[in-house]
C-alpha positions in Angstrom: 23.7 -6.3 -32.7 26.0 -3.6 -34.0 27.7 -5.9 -36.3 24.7 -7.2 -37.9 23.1 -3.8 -38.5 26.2 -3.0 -40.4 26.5 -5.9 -42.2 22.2 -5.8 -43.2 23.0 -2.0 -44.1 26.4 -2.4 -46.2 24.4 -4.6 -48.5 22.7 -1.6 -50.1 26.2 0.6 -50.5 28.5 -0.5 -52.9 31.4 -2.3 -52.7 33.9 1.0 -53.3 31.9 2.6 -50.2 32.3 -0.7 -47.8 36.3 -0.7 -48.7 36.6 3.0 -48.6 34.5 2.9 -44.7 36.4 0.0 -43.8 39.4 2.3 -44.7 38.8 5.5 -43.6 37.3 4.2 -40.2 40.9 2.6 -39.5 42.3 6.1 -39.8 40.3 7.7 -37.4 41.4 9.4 -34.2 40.1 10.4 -30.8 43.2 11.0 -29.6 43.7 14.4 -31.1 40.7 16.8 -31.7 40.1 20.4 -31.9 38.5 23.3 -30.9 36.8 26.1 -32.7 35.7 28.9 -30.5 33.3 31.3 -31.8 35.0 31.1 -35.4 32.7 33.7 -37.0 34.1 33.6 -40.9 32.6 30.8 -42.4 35.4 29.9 -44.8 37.6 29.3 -42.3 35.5 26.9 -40.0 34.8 25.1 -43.6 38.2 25.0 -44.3 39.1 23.5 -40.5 36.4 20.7 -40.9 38.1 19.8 -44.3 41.4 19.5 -42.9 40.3 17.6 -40.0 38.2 15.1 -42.2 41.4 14.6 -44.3 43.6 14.1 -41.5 41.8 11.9 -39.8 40.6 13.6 -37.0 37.3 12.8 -36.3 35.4 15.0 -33.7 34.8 19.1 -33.5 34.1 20.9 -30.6 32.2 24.3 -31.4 31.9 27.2 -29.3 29.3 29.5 -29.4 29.2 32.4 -27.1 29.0 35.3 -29.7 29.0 33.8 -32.9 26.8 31.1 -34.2 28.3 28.2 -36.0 28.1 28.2 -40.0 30.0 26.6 -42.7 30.3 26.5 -47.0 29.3 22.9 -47.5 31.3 24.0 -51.0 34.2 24.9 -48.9 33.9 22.0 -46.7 33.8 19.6 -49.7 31.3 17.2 -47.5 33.7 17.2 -44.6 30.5 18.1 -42.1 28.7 14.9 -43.1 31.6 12.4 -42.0 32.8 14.0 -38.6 31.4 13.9 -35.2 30.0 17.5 -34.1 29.9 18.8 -30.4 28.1 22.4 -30.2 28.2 24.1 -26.9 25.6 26.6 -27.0 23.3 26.7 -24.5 25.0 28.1 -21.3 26.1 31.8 -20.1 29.9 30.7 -20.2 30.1 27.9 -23.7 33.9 28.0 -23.1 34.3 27.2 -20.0 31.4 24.3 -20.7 33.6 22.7 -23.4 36.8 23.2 -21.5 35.3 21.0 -18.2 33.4 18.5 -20.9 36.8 17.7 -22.4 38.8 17.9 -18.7 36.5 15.3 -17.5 37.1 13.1 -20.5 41.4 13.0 -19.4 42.5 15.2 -22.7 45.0 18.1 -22.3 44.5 21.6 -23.6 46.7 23.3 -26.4 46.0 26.8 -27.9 48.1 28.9 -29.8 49.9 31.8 -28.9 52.6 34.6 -29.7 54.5 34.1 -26.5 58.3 33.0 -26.0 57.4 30.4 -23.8 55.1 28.9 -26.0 56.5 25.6 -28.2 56.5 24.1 -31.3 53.9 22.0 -32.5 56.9 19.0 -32.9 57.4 19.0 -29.2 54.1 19.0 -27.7 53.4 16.0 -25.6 51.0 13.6 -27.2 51.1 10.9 -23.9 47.3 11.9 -23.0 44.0 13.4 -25.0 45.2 16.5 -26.4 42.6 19.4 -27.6 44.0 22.3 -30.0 41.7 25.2 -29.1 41.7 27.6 -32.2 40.2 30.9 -30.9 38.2 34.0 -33.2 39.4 35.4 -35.5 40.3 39.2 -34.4 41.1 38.3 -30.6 42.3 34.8 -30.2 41.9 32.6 -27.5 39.4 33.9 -24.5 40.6 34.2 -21.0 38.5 31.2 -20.1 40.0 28.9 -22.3 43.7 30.5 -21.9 42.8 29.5 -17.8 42.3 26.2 -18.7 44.8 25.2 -21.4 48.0 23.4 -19.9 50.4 24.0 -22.9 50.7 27.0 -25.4 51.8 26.5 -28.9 53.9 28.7 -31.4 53.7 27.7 -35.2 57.5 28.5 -35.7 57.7 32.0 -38.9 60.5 32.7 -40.7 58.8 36.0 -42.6 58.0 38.9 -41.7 54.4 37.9 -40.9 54.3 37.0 -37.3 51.1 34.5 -37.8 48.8 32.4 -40.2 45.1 32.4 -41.0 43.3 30.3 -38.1 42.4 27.9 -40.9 45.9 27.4 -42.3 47.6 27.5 -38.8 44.9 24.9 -37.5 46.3 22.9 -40.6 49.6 23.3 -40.4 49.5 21.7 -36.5 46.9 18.6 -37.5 49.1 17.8 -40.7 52.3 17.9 -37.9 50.1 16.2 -34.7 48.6 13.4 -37.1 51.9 12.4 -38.6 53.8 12.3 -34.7 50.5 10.1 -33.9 51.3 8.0 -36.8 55.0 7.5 -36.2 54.4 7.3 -32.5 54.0 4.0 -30.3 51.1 5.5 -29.0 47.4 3.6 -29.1 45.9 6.3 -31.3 43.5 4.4 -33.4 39.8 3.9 -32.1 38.4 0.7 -31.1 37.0 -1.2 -33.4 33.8 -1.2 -31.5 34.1 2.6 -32.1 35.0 2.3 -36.0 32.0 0.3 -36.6 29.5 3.0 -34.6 31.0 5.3 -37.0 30.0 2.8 -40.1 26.4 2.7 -38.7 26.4 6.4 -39.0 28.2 6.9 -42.4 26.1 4.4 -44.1 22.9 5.7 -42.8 24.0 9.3 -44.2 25.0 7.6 -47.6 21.6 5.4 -47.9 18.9 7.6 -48.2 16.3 5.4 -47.4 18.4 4.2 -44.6 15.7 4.9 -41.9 13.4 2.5 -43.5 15.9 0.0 -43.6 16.7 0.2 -40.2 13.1 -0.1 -39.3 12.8 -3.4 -41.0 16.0 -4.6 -39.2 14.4 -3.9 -35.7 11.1 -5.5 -36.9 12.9 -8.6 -38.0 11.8 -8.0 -41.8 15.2 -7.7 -44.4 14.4 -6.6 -48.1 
């Protein structure tokens, strides 16, 4: 059923757009994904979707406990309409919400941190799930997430600046995660059941009279 949805919808997107799904789809991870909790500066929560829809990364989990979620669709450059969004909002704790949401579903947890112990982005183990948490901007990580997270990670500095902009450092470790995925042995890809949900969902956002379309599918009747 899937399948022919897709194939009644690509008809009306052009061929660039079918090869450019059909491409971008194959890229797609749900292997690594990240974390924005209560990101209050809407350049930077912008600049994280961007990075993640450039790297591949295809769902966001957003945290809202004091701040609510905004981004520069400018900034963003579109990213917003391509990923997967999950907004916890609606509980007394969001944190700890997300954090048993993403337990339950076998990932790992990741944050960063200024600690010795903490380790390199290049040596973090990739075997399961694995969630980067990226915590506000003035205070970091909260206690509830640091509870919950089972490695801490250290962007290695070589200045005199002892850390980077939340945006830039949540770059810096999906540029470094993606390409270990990449050169890795490691089933990172979704399934191709999964890659074509996501075509279903980009072409509906790219046709703009895709709900009518998709009426006429269920109804039996095809323009």
């Amino acid at each position: 059923m899937s399948s022919d949805l897709y194939e009644y919808l690509s008809h009306h997107l052009t061929g660039r757009k079918r090869e450019l799904f059909d491409q971008v789809a194959h890229e797609r991870t749900r292997h690594l994904t990240v974390v924005l909790e209560d990101i209050y500066q809407t350049q930077n929560a912008s600049a994280i979707m961007r990075s993640a829809e450039s790297w591949g990364v295809q769902d966001i989990h957003v945290i809202e406990n004091e701040h609510a979620f905004n981004f520069h669709r400018r900034i963003s450059k579109g990213a917003y309409d391509w990923l997967t969004i999950h907004r916890y909002n609606e509980g007394a704790d969001n944190s700890l919400a997300c954090m048993r949401a993403l337990k339950q579903q076998g990932f790992s947890i990741a944050a960063t941190s200024l600690e010795d112990s903490a380790m390199a982005p290049e040596y973090l183990p990739l075997d399961r799930p694995l969630a980067i948490v990226m915590g506000t901007e003035l205070t970091g990580i909260s206690e509830t997430v640091r509870d919950h997270c089972d490695h801490f990670i250290k962007i290695p500095m070589r200045g005199f600046t002892e850390s980077l902009n939340v945006s830039v450092a949540s770059g810096v470790l999906m540029y470094t995660l993606m390409n270990r995925l990449r050169a890795s042995g490691i089933t990172w890809r979704l399934r191709e059941e999964e890659q074509l949900e996501l075509k279903i969902l980009w072409a509906r956002k790219a046709i703009a009279w895709s709900d009518t379309l998709i009426e006429l599918f269920e109804s039996g009747e095809r323009l």
